[in-house]
C-alpha atoms as one frame of an Amber mdcrd trajectory, in Angstrom:
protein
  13.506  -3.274   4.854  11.266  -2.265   1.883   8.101   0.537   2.453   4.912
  -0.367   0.165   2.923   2.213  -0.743  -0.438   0.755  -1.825  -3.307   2.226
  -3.466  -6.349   3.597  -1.780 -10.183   3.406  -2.973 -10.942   7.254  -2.512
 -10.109   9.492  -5.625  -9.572  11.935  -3.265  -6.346  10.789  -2.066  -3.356
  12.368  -4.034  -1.613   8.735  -3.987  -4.954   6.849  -4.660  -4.289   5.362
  -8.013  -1.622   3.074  -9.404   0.079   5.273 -11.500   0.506   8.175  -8.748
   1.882   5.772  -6.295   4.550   4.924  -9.514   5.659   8.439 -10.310   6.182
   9.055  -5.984   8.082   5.969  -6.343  10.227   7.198  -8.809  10.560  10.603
  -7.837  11.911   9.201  -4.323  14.080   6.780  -6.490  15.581   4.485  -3.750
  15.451   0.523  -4.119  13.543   0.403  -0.307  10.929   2.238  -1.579   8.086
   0.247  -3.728   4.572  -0.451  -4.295   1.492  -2.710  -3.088  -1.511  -3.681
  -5.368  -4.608  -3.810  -3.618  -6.591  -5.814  -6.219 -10.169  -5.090  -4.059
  -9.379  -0.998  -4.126  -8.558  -1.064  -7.652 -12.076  -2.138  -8.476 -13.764
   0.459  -6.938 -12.531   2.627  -9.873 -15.150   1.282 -12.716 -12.785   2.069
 -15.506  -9.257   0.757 -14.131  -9.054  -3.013 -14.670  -6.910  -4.673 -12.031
  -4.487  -6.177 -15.012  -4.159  -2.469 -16.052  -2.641  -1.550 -12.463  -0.318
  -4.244 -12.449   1.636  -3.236 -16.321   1.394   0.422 -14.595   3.061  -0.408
 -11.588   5.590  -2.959 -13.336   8.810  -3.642 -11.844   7.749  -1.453  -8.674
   5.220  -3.879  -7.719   6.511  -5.921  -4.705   3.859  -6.867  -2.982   0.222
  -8.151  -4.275  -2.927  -8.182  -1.675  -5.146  -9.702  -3.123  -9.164  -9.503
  -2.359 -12.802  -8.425  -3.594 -15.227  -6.428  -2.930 -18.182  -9.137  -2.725
């Protein structure tokens, strides 16, 4: 089994963006312990393009869910 951690739309989250889901994913350091892309709550940060969260999350990234906001 493999836990997904994916990104939430509200700054005020302390695991909202791409790269803070990455360094709790590394900190925890365990193979069963990755990261999700939400594609639809990356765009509701104006200056975070959706190609920049996937390079960020990298070989973390194990699951894509993919949708917009329109």
């Amino acid at each position: 089994m493999t836990i997904c951690l994916e990104n939430m739309p509200w700054n005020s989250y302390s695991i909202a963006t791409p790269y803070r889901i990455v360094e709790l994913v590394k900190e925890v350091d365990d193979e069963h312990f990755q990261c999700c892309l939400d594609t639809g709550h990356v765009a509701c940060f104006n200056n975070y393009p959706v190609g920049d969260a996937v390079r960020t999350m990298g070989k973390y990234l194990k699951v894509l869910h993919v949708h917009d906001n329109h």
